[in-house]
N, C-alpha and C positions, 0 to 999 in steps of 0.2 A: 504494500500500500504506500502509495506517496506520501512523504509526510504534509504536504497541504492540501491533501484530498478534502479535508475537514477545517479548512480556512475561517469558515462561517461560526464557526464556534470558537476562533478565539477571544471574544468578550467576555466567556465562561473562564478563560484560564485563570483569573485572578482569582475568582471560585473555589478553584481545586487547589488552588497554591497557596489559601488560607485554610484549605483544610489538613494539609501538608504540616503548614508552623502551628497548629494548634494539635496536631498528635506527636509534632517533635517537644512542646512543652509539656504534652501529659507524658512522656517517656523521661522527658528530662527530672522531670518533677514527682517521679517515682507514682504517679497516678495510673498508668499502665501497666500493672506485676509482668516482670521476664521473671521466667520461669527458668529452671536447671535441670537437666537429669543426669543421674550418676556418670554415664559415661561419655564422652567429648562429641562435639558434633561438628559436621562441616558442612557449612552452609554453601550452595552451588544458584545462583540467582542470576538476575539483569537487573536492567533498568524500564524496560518496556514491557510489554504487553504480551511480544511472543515472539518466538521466530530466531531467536540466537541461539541454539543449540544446546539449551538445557540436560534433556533428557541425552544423548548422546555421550556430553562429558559428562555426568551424572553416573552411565555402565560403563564409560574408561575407567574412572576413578574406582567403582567399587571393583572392576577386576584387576586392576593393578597393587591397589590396599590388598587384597583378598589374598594376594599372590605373593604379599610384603609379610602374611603371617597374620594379618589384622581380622578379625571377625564383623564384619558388617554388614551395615542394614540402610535400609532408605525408609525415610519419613515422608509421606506425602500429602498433599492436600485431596487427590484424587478427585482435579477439577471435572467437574459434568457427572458426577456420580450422583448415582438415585436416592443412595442409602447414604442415610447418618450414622450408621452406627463404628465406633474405630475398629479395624478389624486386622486380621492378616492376607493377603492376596493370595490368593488363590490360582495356579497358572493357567490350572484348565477352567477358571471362572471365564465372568464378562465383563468387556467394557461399565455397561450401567451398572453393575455393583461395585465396583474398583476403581472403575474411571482406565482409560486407554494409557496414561504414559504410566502408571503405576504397572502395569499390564505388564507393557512393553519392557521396562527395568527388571520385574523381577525373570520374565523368562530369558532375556539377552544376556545380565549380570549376575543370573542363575543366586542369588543372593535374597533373603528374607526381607519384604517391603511390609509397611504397615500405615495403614491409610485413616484420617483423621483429619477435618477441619481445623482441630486443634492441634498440634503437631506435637506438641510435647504430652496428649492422654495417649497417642499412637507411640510416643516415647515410651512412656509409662510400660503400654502393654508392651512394647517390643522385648524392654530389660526384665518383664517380671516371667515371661515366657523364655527364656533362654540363660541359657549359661556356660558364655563364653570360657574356653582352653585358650588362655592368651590376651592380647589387648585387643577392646574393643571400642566400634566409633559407628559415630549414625551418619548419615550422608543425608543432609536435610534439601531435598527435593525443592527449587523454585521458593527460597528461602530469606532473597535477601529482603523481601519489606515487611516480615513475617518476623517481627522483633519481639516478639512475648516468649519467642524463645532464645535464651542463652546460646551463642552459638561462640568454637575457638579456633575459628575460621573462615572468612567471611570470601568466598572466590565468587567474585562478578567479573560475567562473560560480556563482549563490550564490541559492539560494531562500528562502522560508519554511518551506518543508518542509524543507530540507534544515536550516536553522537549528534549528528546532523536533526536530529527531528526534536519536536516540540511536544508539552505537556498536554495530557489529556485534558481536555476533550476534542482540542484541535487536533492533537499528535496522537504517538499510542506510548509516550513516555508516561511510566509513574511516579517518578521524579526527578527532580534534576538533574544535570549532571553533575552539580555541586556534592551528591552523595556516594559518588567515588571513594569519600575521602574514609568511607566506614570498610571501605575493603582491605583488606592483607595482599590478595592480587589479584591482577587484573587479566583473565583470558581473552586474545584477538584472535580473530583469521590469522592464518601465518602470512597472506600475501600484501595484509593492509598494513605496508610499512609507512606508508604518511600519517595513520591513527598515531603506532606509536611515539614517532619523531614530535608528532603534537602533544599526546601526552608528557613523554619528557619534558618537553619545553614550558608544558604547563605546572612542572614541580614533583611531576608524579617520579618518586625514587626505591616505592615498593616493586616486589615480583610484576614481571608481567609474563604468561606463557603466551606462545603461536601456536593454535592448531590448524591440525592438519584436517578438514575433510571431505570425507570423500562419499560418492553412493555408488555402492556396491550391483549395478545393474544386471539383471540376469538377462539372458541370453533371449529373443525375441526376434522374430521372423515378419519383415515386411510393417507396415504402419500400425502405429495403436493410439490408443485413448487413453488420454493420462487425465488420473484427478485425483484430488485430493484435500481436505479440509482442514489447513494448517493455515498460521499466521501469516505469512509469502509462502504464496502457491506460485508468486512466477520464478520463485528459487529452484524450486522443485523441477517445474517445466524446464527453465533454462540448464538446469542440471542433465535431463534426460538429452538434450540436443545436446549439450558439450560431449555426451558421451556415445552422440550417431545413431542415437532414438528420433526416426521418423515421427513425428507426433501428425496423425492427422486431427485430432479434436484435445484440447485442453477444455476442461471442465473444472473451477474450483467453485468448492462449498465454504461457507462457514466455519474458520476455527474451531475444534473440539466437536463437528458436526458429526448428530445424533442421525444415522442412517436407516430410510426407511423404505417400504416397498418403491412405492413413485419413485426413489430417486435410482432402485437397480432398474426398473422398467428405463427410465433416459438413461443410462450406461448400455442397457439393451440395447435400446434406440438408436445409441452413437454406434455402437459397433458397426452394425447394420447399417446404417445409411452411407456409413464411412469405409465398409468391407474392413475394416481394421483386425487383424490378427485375434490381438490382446487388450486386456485392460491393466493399465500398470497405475498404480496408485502408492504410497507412504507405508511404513510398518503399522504406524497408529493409525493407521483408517484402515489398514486388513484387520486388526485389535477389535475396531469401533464395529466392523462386518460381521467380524464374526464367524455364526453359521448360516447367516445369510450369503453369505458368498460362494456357500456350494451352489454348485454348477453355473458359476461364472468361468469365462474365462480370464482369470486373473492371476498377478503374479505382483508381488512387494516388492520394494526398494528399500534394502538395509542402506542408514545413515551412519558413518561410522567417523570416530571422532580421535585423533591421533592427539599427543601432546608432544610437541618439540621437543629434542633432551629430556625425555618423560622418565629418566631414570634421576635426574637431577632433581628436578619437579618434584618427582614423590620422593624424595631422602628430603625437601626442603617442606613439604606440608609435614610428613612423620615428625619433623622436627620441631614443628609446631604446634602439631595435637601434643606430642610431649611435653614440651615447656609449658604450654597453658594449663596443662594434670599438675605439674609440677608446682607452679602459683597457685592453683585452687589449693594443695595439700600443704600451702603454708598458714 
């Protein structure tokens, strides 16, 4: 989405930006309870709305930790889910009870997720249900405005687009960029070296990592029908062309879109009209399908998310989830 698609609405941002310094003073002002839970958490967030590669760096992290010796879990919010109640995910569940990225994390990161509006009762359950051989850490899922919980590492992922655009409700920013300054480090594309050289220049002298990503295309014959219901869906499309995907029909839905007959009947429809092979769509919208997508012709696009020097990377967060243990047990 362009960021002044929504122009018309910024007479409302002063709106949002007093509702911003009046929950920075109920935070300041101890009016807000943050909350702890026994074992460290690492917070994985943006600054926007959607669309920076959350969930992807969210299963690098838990399988690189995992692989470090570390036992972990992801806390989620388990956006567009039906059910309120905190639970454990379930792999062979659904979408509406779990919510799609929670979905997606626990079967890719193969690691125990637990899903909760509040994030720290889904804490709660995670630590009273398990008992780690080793040190353990929670990987708090889309975490960073989500400040009632205690977190001893704050990794905000950070684009051009997201730099570049304006606060909600003209923008899809939910706060400034002035809120940088609550991070430990900052994750970019590895190829946007003008972000960082700005950043620098703007004072920033914490971590920054580059990732690397990539989508994992599978193998398709002749033209298809690509769609998908994510925050940049022309990411998505531009993705398939870079990698010599004939697109005859691009279709996006709605963010976090809840899929229903009518909308496989027009995927029908596009095949057909378009002779197109295949339908190729996102991991979390095959999640969001389901078993509605038997007897489609469909096939996913794993997003996968690399970390630059990701052996450095992880000995420099380990070293931070330790010192922060270290300060609490003084």
């Amino acid at each position: 989405m362009n960021q002044f698609t929504r122009a018309w609405l910024a007479p409302f941002v002063p709106l949002y930006k007093l509702g911003l310094a009046l929950r920075e003073r109920r935070l300041a002002s101890g009016r807000e309870v943050e909350w702890e839970l026994e074992w460290p958490v690492v917070s994985i967030g943006n600054l926007s709305t959607g669309g920076t590669g959350k969930t992807p760096l969210t299963i690098a992290l838990a399988r690189a930790l995992t692989a470090r010796g570390f036992h972990v879990d992801v806390l989620s919010r388990g956006y567009g889910r039906a059910d309120r109640d905190t639970a454990l995910v379930q792999q062979q569940g659904s979408a509406q009870h779990f919510g799609d990225e929670p979905m997606l994390i626990a079967r890719e990161a193969g690691v125990p997720v637990y899903v909760d509006a509040e994030r720290y009762e889904a804490g709660l359950l995670a630590e009273s249900e398990q008992t780690p051989d080793g040190p353990a850490v929670h990987l708090l899922d889309d975490g960073f405005q989500h400040r009632q919980l205690y977190r001893n590492v704050d990794i905000l992922l950070l684009d051009e687009h997201d730099w570049r655009d304006r606060l909600l409700p003209a923008g899809n920013l939910r706060e400034e960029r002035n809120a940088i300054k609550r991070a430990d480090v900052v994750a970019i594309p590895a190829d946007e070296l003008a972000l960082e050289a700005e950043l620098q220049r703007g004072g920033w002298d914490k971590p920054i990592w580059k990732l690397h990503r990539r989508m994992d295309v599978p193998g398709v014959d002749g033209p298809v029908v690509a769609f998908c219901g994510i925050a940049r869906p022309e990411q998505f499309f531009a993705g398939l062309e870079a990698a010599g995907v004939q697109l005859a029909e691009r279709i996006p839905f709605p963010d976090h879109h809840a899929y229903a007959q009518s909308d496989l009947q027009k995927l029908r429809a596009a095949l057909e009209s378009t002779r197109a092979s295949t339908l190729l769509t996102t991991e979390k919208d095959a999640v969001r399908l389901g078993k509605m997508a038997n007897g489609l012709s469909l096939k996913s696009v794993p997003l996968r998310t690399e970390i630059e020097n990701e052996s450095a990377a992880i000995d420099w967060l380990i070293g931070k989830i330790q010192s922060g243990e270290a300060d609490r047990s003084l």
